[in-house]
C-alpha positions in Angstrom: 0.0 0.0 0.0 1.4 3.6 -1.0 1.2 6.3 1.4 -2.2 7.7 1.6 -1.4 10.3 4.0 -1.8 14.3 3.3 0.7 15.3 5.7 4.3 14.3 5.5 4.5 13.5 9.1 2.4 11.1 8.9 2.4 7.3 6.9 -0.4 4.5 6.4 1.0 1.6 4.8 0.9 -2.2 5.2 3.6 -4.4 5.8 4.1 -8.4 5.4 4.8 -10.3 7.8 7.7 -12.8 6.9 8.5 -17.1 7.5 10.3 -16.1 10.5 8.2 -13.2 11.8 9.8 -10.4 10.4 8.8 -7.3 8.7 10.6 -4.9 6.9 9.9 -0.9 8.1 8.9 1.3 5.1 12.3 4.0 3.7 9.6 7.0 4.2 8.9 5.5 7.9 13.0 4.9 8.8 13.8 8.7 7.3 10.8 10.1 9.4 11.9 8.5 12.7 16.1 8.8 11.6 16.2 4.8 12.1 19.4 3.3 10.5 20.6 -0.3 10.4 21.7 -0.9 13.3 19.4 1.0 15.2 17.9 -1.4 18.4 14.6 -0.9 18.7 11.7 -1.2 21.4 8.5 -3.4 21.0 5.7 -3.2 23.5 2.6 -5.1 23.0 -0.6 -4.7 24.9 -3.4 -7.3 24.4 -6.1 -4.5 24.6 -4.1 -1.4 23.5 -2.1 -3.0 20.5 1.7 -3.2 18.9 3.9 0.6 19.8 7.8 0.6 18.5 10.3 2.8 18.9 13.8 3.4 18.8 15.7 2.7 22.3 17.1 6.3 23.1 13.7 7.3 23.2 12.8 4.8 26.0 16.2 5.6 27.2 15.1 9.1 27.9 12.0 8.6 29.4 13.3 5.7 32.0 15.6 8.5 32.9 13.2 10.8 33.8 11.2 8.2 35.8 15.0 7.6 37.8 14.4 11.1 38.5 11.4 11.2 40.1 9.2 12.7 36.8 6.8 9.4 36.4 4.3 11.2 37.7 4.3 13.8 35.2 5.0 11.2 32.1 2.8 8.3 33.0 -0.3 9.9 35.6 -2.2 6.5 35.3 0.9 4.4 36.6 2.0 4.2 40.1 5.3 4.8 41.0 6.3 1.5 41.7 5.0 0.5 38.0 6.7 3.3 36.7 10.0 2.4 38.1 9.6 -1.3 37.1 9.2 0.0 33.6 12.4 1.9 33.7 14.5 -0.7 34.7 13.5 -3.1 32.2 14.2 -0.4 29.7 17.8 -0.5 31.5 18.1 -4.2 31.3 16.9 -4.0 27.9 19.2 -1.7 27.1 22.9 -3.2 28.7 21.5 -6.5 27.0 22.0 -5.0 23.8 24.7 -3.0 24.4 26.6 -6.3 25.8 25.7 -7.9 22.0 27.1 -5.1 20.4 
């Protein structure tokens, strides 16, 4: 599918999904969002709420403001103690990666 947007700054496309679960993110989508090969990138799935990706410095940033007492002000739904649990598995996520590198 072509992109059927208006605005740059936005994209609606379809991807395939491959044989081993793989999908391949659209040139307009990487240049939007600056993702390169190479880049590590963050999935989060929600049963009810649905698929969100991103690239890790973004998660990186935000689980630094949560270290720095901000959780409040990013995530208002989430307690603390959910908040900080979400941080440090960005952490984790994070030195895993950087370890494979």
């Amino acid at each position: 599918m072509k992109n059927k947007s208006k605005d740059d700054n936005k994209y609606m496309g379809s991807v395939k999904v491959g044989p081993k679960g793989q999908i391949v993110i659209p040139k307009k989508v990487r240049d939007m969002f600056g993702i390169e090969s190479g880049d590590t990138l963050i999935l989060l799935a929600d049963a009810q709420k649905g698929i969100a990706i991103e690239r890790m410095a973004v998660f990186n940033k935000i689980a630094d403001a949560i270290f720095s007492g901000k959780g409040k002000e990013i995530y208002p739904e989430h307690s603390e103690e959910d908040s900080l649990f979400f941080a440090k598995e960005i952490k984790r996520i994070s030195a895993e990666e950087e370890q494979k590198e």
